[in-house]
C-alpha positions as MATLAB code, in Angstrom:
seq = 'XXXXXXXXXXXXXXXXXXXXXXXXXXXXXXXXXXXXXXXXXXXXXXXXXXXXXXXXXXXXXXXXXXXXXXXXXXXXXXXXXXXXXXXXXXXXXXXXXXXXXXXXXXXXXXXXXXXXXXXXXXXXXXXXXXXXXXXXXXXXXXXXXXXXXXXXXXXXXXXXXXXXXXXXXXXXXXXXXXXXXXXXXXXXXXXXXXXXXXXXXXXXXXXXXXXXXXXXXXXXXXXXXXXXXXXXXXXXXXXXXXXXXXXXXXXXXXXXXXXXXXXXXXXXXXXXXXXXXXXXXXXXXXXXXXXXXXXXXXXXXXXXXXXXXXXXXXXXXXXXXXXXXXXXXXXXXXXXXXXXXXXXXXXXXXXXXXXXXXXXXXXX';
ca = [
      24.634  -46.884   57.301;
      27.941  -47.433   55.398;
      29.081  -45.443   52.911;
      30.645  -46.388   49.771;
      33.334  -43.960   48.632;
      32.727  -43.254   45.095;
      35.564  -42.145   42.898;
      34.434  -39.175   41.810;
      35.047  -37.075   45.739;
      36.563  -34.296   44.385;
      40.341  -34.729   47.131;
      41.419  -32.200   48.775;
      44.578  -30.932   46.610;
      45.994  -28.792   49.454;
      45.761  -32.162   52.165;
      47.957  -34.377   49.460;
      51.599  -33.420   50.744;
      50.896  -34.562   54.244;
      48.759  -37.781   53.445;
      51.394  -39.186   50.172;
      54.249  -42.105   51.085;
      56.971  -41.133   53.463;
      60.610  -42.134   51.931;
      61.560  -45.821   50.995;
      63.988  -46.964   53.161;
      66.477  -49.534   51.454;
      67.317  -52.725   52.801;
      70.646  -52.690   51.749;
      71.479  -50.545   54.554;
      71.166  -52.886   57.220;
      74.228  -54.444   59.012;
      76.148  -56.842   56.798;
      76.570  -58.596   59.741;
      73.125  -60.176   59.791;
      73.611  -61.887   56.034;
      75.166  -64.434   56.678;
      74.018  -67.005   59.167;
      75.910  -70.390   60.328;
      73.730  -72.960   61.517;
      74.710  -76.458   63.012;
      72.632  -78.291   60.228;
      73.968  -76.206   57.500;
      77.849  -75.752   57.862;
      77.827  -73.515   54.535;
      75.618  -70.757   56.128;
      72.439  -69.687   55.244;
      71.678  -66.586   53.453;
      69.383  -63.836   54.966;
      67.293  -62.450   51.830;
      67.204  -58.288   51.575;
      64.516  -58.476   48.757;
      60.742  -59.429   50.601;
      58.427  -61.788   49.190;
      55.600  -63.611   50.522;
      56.660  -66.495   52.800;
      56.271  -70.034   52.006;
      53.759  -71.751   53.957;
      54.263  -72.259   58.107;
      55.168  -70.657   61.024;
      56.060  -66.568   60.960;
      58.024  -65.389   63.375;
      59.219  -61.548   63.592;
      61.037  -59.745   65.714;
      61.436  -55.686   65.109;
      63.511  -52.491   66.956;
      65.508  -49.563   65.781;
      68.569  -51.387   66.290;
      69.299  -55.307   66.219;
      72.157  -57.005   66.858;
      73.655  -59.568   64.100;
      74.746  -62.069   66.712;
      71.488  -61.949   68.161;
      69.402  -62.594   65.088;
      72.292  -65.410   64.414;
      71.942  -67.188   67.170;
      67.898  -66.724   67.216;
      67.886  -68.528   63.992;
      70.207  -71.583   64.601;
      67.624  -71.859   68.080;
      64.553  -72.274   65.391;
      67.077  -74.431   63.351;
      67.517  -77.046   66.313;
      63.439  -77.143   66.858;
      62.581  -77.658   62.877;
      63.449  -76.338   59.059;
      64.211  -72.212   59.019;
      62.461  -72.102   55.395;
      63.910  -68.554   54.952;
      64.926  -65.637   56.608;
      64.564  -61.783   55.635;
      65.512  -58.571   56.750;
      64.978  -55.119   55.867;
      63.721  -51.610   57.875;
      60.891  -49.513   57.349;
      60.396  -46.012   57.574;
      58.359  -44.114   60.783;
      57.916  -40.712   61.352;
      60.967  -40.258   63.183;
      63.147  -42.600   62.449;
      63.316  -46.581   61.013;
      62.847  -49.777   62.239;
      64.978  -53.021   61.692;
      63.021  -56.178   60.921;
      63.965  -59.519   60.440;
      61.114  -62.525   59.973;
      61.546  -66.559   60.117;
      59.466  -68.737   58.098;
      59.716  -71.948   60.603;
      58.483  -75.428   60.151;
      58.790  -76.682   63.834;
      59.307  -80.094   64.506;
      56.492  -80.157   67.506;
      53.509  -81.655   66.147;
      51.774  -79.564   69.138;
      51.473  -75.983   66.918;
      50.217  -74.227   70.018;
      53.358  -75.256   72.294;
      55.361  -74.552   69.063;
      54.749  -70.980   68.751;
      54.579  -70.806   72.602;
      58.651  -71.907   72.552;
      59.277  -69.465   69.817;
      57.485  -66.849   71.541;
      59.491  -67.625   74.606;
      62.692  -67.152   72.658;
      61.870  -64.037   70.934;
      61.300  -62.351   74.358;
      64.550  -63.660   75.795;
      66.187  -61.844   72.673;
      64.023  -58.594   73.069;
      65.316  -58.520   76.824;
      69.136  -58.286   75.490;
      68.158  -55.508   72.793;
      69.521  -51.769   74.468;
      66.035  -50.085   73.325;
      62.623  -49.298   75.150;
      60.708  -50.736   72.306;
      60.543  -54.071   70.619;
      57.873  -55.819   68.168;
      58.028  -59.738   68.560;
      55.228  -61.667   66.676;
      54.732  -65.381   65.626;
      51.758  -66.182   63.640;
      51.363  -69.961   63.907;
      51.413  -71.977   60.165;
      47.288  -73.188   61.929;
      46.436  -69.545   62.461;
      47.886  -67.838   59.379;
      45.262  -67.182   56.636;
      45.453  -68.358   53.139;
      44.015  -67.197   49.909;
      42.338  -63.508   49.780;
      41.760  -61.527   52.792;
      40.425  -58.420   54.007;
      41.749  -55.499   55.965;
      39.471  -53.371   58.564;
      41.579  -50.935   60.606;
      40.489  -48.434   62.882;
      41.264  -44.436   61.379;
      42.708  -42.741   64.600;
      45.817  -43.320   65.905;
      46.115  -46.212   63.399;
      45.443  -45.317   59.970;
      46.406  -41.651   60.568;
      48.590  -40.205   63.241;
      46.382  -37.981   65.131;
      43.125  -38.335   67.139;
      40.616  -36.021   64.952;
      38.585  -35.109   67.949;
      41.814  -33.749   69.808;
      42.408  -31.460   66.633;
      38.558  -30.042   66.780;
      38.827  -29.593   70.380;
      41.996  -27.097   70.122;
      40.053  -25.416   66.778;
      37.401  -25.273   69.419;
      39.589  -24.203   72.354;
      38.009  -26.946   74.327;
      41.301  -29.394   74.413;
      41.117  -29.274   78.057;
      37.668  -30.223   78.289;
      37.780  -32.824   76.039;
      40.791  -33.806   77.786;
      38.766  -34.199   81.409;
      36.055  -36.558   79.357;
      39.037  -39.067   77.872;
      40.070  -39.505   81.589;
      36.519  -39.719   82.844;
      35.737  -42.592   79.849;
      39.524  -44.204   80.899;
      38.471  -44.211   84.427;
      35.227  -45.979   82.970;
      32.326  -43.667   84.455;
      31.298  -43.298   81.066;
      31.224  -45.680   78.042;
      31.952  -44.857   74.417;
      28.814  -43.609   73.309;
      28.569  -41.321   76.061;
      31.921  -40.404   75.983;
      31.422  -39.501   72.270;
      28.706  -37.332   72.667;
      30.526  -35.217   75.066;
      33.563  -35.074   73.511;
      31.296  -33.616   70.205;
      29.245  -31.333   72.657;
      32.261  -29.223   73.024;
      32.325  -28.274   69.288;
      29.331  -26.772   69.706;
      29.397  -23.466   67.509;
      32.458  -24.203   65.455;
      32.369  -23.232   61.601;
      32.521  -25.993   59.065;
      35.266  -24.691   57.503;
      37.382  -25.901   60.590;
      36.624  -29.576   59.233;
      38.352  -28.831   56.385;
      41.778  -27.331   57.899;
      41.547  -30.402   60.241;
      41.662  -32.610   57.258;
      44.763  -30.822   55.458;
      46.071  -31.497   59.428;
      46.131  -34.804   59.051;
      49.476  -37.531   58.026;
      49.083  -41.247   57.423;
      50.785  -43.312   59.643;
      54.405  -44.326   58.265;
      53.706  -47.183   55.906;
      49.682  -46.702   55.447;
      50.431  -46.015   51.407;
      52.082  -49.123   51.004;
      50.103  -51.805   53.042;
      46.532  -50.572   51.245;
      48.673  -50.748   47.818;
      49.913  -54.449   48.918;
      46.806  -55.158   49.366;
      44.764  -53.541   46.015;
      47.427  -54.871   44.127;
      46.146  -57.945   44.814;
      42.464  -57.430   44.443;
      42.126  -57.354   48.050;
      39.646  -55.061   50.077;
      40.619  -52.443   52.110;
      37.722  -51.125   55.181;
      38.166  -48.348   57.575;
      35.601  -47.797   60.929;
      36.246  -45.143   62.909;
      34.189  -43.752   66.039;
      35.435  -40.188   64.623;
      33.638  -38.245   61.940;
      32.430  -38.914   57.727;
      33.307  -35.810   57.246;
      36.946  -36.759   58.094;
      37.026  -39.769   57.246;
      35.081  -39.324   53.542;
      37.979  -37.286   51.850;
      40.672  -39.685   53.405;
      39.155  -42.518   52.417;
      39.496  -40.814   48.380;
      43.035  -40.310   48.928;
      43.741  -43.927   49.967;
      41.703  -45.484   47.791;
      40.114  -47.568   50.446;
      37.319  -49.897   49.199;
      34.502  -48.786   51.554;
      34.181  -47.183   54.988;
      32.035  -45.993   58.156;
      32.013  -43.168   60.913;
      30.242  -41.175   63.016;
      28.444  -38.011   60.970;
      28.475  -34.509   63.201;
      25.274  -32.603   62.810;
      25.738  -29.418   61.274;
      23.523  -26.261   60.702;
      23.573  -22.996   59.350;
      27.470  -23.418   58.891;
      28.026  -24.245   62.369;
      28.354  -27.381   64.311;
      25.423  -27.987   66.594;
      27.811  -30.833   69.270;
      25.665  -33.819   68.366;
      25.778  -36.608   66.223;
      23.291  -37.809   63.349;
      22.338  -41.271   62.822;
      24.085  -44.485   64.171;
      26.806  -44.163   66.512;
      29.821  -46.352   65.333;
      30.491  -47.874   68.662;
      32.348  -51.146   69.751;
      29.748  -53.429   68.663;
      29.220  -51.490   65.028;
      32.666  -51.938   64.371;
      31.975  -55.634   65.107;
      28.899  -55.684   62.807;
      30.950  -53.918   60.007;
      33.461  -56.145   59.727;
      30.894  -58.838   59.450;
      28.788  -57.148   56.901;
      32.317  -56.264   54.733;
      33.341  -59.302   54.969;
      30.326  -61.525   53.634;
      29.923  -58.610   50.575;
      33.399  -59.466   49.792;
      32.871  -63.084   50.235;
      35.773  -63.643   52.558;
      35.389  -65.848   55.544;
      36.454  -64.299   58.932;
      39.294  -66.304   59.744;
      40.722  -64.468   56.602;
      40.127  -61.230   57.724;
      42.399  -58.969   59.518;
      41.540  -55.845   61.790;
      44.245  -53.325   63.185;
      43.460  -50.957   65.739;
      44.718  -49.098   68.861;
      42.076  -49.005   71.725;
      39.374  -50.593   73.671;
      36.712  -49.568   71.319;
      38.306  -51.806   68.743;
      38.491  -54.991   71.016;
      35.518  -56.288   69.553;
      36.699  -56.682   66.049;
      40.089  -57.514   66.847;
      39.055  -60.561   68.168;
      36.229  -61.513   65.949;
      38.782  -61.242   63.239;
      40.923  -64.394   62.301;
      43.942  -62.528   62.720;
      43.261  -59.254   64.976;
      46.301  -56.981   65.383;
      47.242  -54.522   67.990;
      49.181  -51.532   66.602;
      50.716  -49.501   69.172;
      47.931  -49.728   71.261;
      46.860  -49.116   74.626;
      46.698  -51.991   77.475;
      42.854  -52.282   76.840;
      43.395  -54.070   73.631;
      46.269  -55.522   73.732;
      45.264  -58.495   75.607;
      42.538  -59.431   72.825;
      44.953  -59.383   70.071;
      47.026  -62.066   68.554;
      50.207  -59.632   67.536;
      51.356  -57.109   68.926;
      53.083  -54.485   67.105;
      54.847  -51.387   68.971;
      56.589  -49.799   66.143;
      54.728  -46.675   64.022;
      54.984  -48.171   60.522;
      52.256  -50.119   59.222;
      54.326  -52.422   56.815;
      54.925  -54.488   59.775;
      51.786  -55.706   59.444;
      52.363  -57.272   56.095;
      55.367  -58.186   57.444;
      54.119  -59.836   60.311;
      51.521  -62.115   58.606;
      54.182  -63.256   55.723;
      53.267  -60.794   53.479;
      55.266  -59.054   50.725;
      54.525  -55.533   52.492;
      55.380  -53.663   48.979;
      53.271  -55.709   47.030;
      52.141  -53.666   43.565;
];
């Protein structure tokens, strides 16, 4: 059973330094060699814009790393210029936990009346320029103008490892001083002798014994993923929903979901008694398929049709969602889900989302 966060959770005062906005990175301070673009259609150049809006209507194409060339991103765009209309171009970086990340995003209308072979070509040249970057890491997206949603959507992500930095259960387990054993029953579930559910239960069985009060020093733990703040704010400040379904804990997830205002959410809840944590679960487990059925239930109370939904996660448990969704997004996830999404993003910030769907990721 769901539950709806109310706004009167008193939040956890201590938690708020770890879980508020990292720092704003400016766009200004990206290379002045990417503003000005000459294409063959255009002899006067075409100007990159610094400030981000939402795109016009068609084709997004994106294309993120801590460091891009200006020649590259040049000659990227006059390649989309010779195949249709480059509608606009922006660039700006966003903040991770270590560092930043340099993004710049096309808005294409391609000349092919074939949109699938269309975004297949642009996808195609996007990798060629990721293979001439000098880093290990590169986002490339393109969300087809067919494929993009319109009008309101909904977000769903998945808590750990997505919406927060850490996996909860990892930070139990060493409260416990059972990370090793936990440890053993990830590899056992990766290896696939045991499913989720089973895997879940004994993960928690390790806990057995543990005060309560550890779930509350776990909590204070905790740091939203670089960016988290400002995609749930682009997204209230439209009148937007926000979800979150995690196969961790309510107890977790409760006072987080106060903090960031989320709209509604759904975990697992750990038994507890006499202070202590007994190592099971109550109720439901939130499994694969719940997540699924979530996202369905959310989205017919907000009355938003799945292809306008959008679900971010990181592992196999969220592969059932990410492709149910109209536009399902893996964020720096394992191999397991990465084949059932339609973008794939590799960089820690969660404005790239935004970014990625032709969004105005600082939307108020």
């Amino acid at each position: 059973m769901t539950q709806r966060c109310p706004s009167s959770i008193r939040k956890f005062t201590s938690s708020r330094s770890n879980l508020r906005p990292r720092r704003t990175v400016t766009p200004e301070r990206f290379s002045t060699g990417l503003m000005r673009l000459t294409l063959p259609n255009r002899p006067s150049g075409y100007r990159v814009r610094l400030a981000m809006t939402d795109l016009p209507p068609g084709t997004v194409a994106m294309i993120a790393a801590e460091e891009l060339d200006g020649a590259l991103v040049r000659s990227l765009t006059a390649d989309f210029e010779r195949r249709g209309t480059v509608l606009r171009v922006e660039a700006t970086e966003f903040p991770t936990a270590s560092s930043t990340v340099k993004a710049v995003r096309w808005c294409l209308e391609l000349s092919n009346s074939d949109d699938t072979f269309g975004t297949q070509l642009v996808s195609s040249l996007l990798d060629d320029a990721a293979e001439q970057l000098p880093v290990s890491a590169v986002t490339s997206t393109v969300l087809s103008a067919a494929q993009r949603p319109r009008g309101p959507l909904m977000l769903i992500m998945d808590v750990d490892s997505t919406l927060i930095d850490q996996e909860v259960i990892d930070l139990l387990a060493e409260f416990a001083g059972t990370a090793e054993d936990v440890s053993n029953v990830t590899e056992r579930a990766m290896r696939g002798e045991l499913d989720f559910t089973q895997s879940l239960h004994a993960r928690v069985q390790t806990l057995a014994g543990l005060k309560d009060t550890v779930l509350h020093e776990t909590y204070r733990a905790l740091t939203a993923t670089a960016g988290a703040h400002e995609l749930i704010r682009s997204w209230l400040g439209r009148q937007w929903p926000v979800y979150a379904v995690s196969g961790g804990f309510q107890q977790i997830l409760k006072p987080l979901a106060a903090d960031l205002d989320l709209t509604d959410f759904d975990a697992n809840t750990l038994e507890i008694t006499n202070g202590r944590l007994t190592g099971r679960t109550v109720g439901q487990v939130v499994d694969p398929q719940i997540k699924r059925q979530r996202l369905l239930e959310w989205g017919k109370r907000s009355g938003i049709n799945v292809q306008n939904v959008v679900a971010v996660g990181d592992g196999a448990n969220d592969a059932d969602m990410v492709r149910t969704a109209g536009v399902g997004i893996a964020f720096c996830a394992k191999p397991a889900l990465i084949d059932h999404a339609d973008l794939v993003i590799r960089h820690r910030s969660l404005e790239l989302v935004a970014y990625a769907l032709g969004l105005d990721a600082r939307h108020d």
